[in-house]
Structure formats: C-alpha cells, structure tokens
C-alpha positions in Angstrom: 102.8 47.3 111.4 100.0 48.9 109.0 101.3 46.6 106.7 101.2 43.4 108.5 97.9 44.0 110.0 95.8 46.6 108.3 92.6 46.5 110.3 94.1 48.5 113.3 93.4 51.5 114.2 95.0 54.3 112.0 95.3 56.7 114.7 98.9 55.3 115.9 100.1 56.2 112.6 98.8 59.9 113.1 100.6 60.2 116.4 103.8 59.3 115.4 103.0 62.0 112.7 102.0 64.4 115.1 105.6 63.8 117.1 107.5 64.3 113.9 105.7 67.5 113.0 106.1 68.9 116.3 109.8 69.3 116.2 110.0 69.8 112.2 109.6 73.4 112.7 113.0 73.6 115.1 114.7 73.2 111.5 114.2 77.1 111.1 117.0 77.5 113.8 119.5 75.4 111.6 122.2 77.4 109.7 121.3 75.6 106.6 118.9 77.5 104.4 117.0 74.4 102.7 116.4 73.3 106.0 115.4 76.6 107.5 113.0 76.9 104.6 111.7 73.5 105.6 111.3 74.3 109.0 109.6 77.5 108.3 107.5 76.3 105.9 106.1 73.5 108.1 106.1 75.6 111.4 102.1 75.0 112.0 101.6 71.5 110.2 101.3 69.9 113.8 98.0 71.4 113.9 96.9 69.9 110.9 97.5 67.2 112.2 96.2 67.3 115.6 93.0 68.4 114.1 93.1 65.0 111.6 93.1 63.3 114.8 90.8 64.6 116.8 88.7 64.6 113.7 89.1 60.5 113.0 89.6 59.3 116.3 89.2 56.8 117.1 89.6 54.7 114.1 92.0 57.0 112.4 89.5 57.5 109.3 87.7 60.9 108.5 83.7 60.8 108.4 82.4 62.5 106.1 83.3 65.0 103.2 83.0 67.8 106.0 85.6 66.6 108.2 87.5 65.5 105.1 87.6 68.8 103.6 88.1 70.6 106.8 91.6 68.1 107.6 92.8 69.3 103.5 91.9 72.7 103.8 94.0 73.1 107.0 96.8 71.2 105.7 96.7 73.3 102.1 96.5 76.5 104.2 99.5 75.6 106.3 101.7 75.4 103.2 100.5 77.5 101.0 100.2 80.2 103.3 103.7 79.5 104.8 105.7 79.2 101.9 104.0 82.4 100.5 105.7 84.1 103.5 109.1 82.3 103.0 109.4 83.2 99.4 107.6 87.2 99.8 108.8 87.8 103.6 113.2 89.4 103.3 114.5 87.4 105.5 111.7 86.4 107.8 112.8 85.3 111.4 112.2 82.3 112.7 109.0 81.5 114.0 108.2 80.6 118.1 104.8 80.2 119.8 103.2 83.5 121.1 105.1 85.7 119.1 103.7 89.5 119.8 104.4 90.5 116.2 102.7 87.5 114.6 100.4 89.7 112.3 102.7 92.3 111.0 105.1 90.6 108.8 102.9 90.2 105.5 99.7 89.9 104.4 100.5 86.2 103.9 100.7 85.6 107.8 97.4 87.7 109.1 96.0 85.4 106.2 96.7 82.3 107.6 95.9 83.2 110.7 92.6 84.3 110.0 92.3 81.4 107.4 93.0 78.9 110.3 91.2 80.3 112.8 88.2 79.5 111.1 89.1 76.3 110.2 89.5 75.2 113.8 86.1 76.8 114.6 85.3 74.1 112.1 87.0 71.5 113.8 85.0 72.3 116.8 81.8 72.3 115.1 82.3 68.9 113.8 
C-alpha cells in the first residue's frame, strides 16, 4: 500500500510493526536456540516501537532531531542491552512482564532498565 500510494499516513505501517513485535518475544519459549536468542533479544522492541508512534503520530514521521534521537536511542538500547545479556547471562531464563527478579541477573539488565527508563521520561517530555 506504501508503495502504491506513498502520501498516507505512515503510522499504519508502525502498527502492524507494533503487532509483530509484540509477540516476537514468545520466540524465547521455543525449543530452538536461534529462535530463543531471537526472542530474547527482541523481548522489549515493542516499546520502541510504541514510543516511535506516539512520537510521529499522526503522520507516522519524527519531528525533530529530539524525537529522532530519542526513537534510535531506544531502539539501540533494546538490542544492545539485550543481546549483551543473551551472550554474558548462563543460560538466562526467559523473559515475562513483571518479573520480581528483573534487576538481578547482570549488570546488562539493571542497565537497560535504567537506560530506558530515562528514555521514556523523554518520550513524555516531547
């Protein structure tokens, strides 16, 4: 459709995003390993995204550097910070919302924790 007619809105795009990325981090319960890794590693990228769309709605374009550094910073903190506890993390466990021992695993997840917490104060500040 963004072919066809590029002038719409962008934001449809980023929805059907956010609806992938909500259920890519159910590939951490799989039994296969690259998936599990992919799963893991993604577990938070639905933020991102949510935050790129309240950030360019409703024309699905970021304004401004701010906003456009904010939307990369969260995504590149979501992977970095996630694959750094996939690859320094034995055997973490998979991931699920409202998990009590969140912070305790490495250094690499109270990192990206605090690292996106401030980032989504700066989503609400813009």
């Amino acid at each position: 459709m963004m072919v066809r007619r590029p002038r719409l809105s962008r934001i449809g795009t980023l929805l059907v995003a956010y609806g992938l990325t909500w259920y890519v981090g159910d590939l951490q319960f799989s039994g296969n390993r690259l998936l599990y890794a992919i799963g893991f590693c993604l577990f938070f990228f639905n933020a991102a995204v949510m935050a790129h769309i309240a950030l360019s709605f409703p024309s699905g374009r970021l304004r401004g550097r701010i906003t456009f550094v904010v939307v990369i910073s969260l995504y590149g903190v979501i992977l970095v910070t996630q694959t750094a506890r996939y690859l320094v993390e034995e055997s973490p466990p998979p991931q699920v919302w409202g998990d009590p021992k969140a912070g305790t695993y490495s250094p690499w997840a109270t990192a990206g924790t605090v690292a996106g917490m401030m980032l989504c104060a700066a989503v609400w500040c813009c």
